[in-house]
N, C-alpha and C positions, 0 to 999 in steps of 0.2 A: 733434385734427384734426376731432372729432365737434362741437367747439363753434366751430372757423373756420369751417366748414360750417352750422352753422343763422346764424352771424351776419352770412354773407354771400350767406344763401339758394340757395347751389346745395347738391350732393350729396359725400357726404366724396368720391369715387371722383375727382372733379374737383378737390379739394382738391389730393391727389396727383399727379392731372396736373400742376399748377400747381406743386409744388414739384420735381417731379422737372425740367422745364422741358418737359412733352414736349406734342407735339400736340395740340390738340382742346380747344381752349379761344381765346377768343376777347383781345384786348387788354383789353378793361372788363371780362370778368372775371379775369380775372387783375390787373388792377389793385384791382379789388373784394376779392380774395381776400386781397390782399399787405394792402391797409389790415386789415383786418378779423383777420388772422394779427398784424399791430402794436398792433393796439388792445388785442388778449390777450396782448399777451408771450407767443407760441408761435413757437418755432423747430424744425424738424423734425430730428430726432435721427437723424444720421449712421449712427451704428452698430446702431439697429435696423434702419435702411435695407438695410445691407450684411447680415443674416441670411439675406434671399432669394435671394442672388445667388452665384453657382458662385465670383465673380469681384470680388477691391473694390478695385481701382486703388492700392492703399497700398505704399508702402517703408517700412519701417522703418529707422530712423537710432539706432543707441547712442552718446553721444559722454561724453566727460569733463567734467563740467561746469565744474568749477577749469580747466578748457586753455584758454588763450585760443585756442592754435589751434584745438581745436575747433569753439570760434564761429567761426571765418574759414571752417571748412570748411564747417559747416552753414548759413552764408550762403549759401558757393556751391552747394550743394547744390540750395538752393529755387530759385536762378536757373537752373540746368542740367535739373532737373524740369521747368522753364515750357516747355510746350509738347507733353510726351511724353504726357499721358492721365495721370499717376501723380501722386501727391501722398506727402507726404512725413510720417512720424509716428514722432517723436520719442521716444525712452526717456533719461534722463540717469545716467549712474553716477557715484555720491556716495558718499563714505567710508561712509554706511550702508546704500548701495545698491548690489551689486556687481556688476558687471554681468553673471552669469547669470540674477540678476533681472529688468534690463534688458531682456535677451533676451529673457526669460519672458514680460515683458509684451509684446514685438510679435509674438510669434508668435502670443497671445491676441488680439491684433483681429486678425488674422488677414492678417497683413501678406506679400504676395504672395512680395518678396524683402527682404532686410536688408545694410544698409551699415554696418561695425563700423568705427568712427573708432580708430584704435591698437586694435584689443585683443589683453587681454592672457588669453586664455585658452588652456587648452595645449593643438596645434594639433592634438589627435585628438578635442577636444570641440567643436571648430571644424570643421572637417572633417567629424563627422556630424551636426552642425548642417544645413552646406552639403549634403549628403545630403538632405536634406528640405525646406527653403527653399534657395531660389539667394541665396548668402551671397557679398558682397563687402568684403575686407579693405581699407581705406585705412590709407597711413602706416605698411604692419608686413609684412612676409613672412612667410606663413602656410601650411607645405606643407601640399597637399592643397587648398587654397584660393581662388579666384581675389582676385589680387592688384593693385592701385593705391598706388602706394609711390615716395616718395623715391627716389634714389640715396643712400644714406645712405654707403656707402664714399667716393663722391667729394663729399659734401657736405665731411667731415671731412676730405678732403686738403686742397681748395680753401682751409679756414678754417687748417690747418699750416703749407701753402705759404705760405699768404699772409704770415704773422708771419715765416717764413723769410727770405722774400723783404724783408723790413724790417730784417733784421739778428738776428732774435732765434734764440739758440740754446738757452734753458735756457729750455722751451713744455712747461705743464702742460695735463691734460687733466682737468677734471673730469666724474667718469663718470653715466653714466641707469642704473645698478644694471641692474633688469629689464626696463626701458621697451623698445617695439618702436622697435625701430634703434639701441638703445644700442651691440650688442656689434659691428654694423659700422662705427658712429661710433671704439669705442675700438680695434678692431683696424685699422681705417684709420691713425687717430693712430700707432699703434706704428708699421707698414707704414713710413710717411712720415719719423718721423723717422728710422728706421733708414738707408733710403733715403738721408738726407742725413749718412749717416754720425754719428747723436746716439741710437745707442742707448745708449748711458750715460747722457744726459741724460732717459730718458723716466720720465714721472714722472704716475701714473692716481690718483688723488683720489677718494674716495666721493663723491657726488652725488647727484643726483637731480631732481625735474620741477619744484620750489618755490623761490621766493627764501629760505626757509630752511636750503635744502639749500644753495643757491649760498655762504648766509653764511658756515655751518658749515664748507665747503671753502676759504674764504678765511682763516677763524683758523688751520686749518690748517698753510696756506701759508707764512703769517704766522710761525708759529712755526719755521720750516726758516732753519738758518745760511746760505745762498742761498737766496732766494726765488727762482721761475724770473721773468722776466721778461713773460712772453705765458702764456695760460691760455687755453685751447679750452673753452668751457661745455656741456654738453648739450643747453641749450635756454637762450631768451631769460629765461624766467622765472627759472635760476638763474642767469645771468650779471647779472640784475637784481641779485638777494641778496648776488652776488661784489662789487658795484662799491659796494654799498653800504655792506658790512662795510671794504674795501678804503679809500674815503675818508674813512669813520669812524677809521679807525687811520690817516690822516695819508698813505698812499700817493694820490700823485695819478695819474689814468688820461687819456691815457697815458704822461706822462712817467714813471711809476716802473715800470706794470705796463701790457701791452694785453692786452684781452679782445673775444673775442670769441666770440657767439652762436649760435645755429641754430634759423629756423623762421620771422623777419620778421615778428611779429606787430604789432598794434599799437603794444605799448607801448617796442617797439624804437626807432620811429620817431620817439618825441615827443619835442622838441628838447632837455630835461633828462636825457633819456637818449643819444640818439645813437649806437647802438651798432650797432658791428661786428658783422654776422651772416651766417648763409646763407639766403638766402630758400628755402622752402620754396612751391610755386604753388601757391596752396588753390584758385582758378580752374580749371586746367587739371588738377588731382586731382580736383573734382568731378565736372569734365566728364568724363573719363573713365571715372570710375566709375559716373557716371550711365547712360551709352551701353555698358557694361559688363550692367547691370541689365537695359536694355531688351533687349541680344540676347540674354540669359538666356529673358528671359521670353516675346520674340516668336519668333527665331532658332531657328534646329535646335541642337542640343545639341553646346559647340563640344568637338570630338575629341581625347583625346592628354590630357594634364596641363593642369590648371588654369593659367589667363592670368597672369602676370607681367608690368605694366605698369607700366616701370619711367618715371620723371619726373628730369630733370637738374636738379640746383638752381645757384644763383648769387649768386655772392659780392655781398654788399652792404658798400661801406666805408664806412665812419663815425666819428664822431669818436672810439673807444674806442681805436682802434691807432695806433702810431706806431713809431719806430724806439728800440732800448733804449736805457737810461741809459747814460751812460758813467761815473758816478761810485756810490756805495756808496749803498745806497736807507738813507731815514731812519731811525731808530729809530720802532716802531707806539707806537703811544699804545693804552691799555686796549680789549680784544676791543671790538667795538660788538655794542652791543642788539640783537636782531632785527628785521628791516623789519616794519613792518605790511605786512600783504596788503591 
């Protein structure tokens, strides 16, 4: 700052004016200062900034970086920020980075409140978390918590019904193990078919968030003297791995098997894919959670149990589903290779 200041002849103290944007400085110099701040390659360093101040406008965001939803959310996140005072700062949690980490690090810059995309931590380390930052849970129910969440129970019926309503009675469900919204995704599943009178037919598959977990569920399948017909995924990314393993061994989708998805991500949508899913709104999850943070933060402290802000999702159909076979599905051709990611 001491050298944008003699190179553009005024006083560091003006400097600061100029970059903080504040009063008392005139248009030429301020122009003066910005050239002279360019000619040095100096840019004023944010986080020393925020050391003086009671107060530094930041949320922090942890998300999964493999999720593609996550990127859907942390898009909208920056959009529903735009306009509030806050900005938004980022931790990412990666197989070597777990997300207490993650957390570690936004509470270190000293981030006002934090937005946890799925997490998965157990909800009494969450909880006093929330105790000392105003913590908000997207995508997971977390007592103790304030919450921004799916319907995950009626996500999973809408995608049961749905194959029901096609005809299909022998509906696999391949399960999210631990993932938040797994176990109302698979108890929903159970609920539903029972419901339609096919609890004989319910039949929960190990799984998980990966198209390798999708594939690994699909040999499975594959090896069963009836294959079921219909398969409910836990998310897009394994029902990617399902469809993939699936037309690798000669089943075609959907005449031999339909599947279907949960979360609408992008790669749901691209025409080689086409697949049956539940949309999940990453739009109107942001917003919420966004508006969420700021009563936190500006708001009286809201009374009673932590917010439960539940979001209805919606069937998207596609070309993955169809009505069952009525003849004896082929004999598979050898396991398939894993997808690439």
């Amino acid at each position: 700052m001491a050298d944008v200041a003699s190179r553009a002849g005024v006083s560091r103290a003006l400097v600061s004016i100029v970059f903080r944007d504040a009063p008392g400085a005139g248009e030429g110099t301020r122009a003066r200062v910005k050239a002279a701040a360019a000619e040095l390659g100096y840019r004023p360093d944010h986080r020393a900034r925020l050391l003086g101040r009671a107060r530094t406008g930041l949320v922090g965001v942890s998300f999964g970086v493999r999720l593609a939803f996550h990127a859907d959310l942390v898009e909208a996140l920056y959009a529903a920020a735009e306009g509030t005072g806050y900005d938004l700062t980022l931790s990412g949690v990666t197989p070597a980075r777990r997300e207490p980490e993650a957390l570690e690090a936004l509470v270190a810059y000293r981030c006002e409140a934090l937005i946890c995309l799925g997490p998965t931590l157990p909800a009494a380390r969450l909880a006093a978390l929330a105790a000392a930052v105003p913590t908000i849970a997207v995508a997971a129910r977390i007592r103790g918590v304030d919450a921004v969440r799916t319907d995950d129970v009626d996500g999973a019926r809408q995608a049961v019904t749905h194959l029901l309503d096609l005809g299909h009675r022998r509906i696999a469900h391949v399960d999210g193990g631990r993932a938040p919204g797994a176990a109302d995704r698979r108890r929903s599943y159970r609920t539903t078919m029972r419901r339609a009178g096919l609890a004989g037919e319910e039949l929960v598959l190990p799984g998980g968030l990966t198209e390798d977990d999708g594939a690994r569920a699909a040999h499975r399948l594959l090896e069963l003297p009836q294959p079921p017909t219909g398969v409910v995924a836990f998310n897009d990314r394994c029902a990617v791995g399902l469809l993939h393993a699936l037309r690798t061994a000669g089943r075609a989708v959907p005449r031999h098997v339909s599947v279907v998805g949960f979360d609408d991500d992008r790669l749901a949508a691209l025409p080689h894919v086409d697949l049956t899913t539940v949309r999940q709104d990453p739009v109107e999850l942001a917003t919420r959670a966004m508006a969420r943070v700021v009563h936190r933060l500006t708001g009286e402290p809201a009374a009673g149990e932590p917010a439960d802000d539940v979001v209805r999702p919606r069937l998207v159909v596609r070309g993955t589903t169809g009505r069952p076979p009525t003849g004896r599905p082929p004999a598979s051709r050898p396991p398939a290779t894993r997808p690439r990611r």
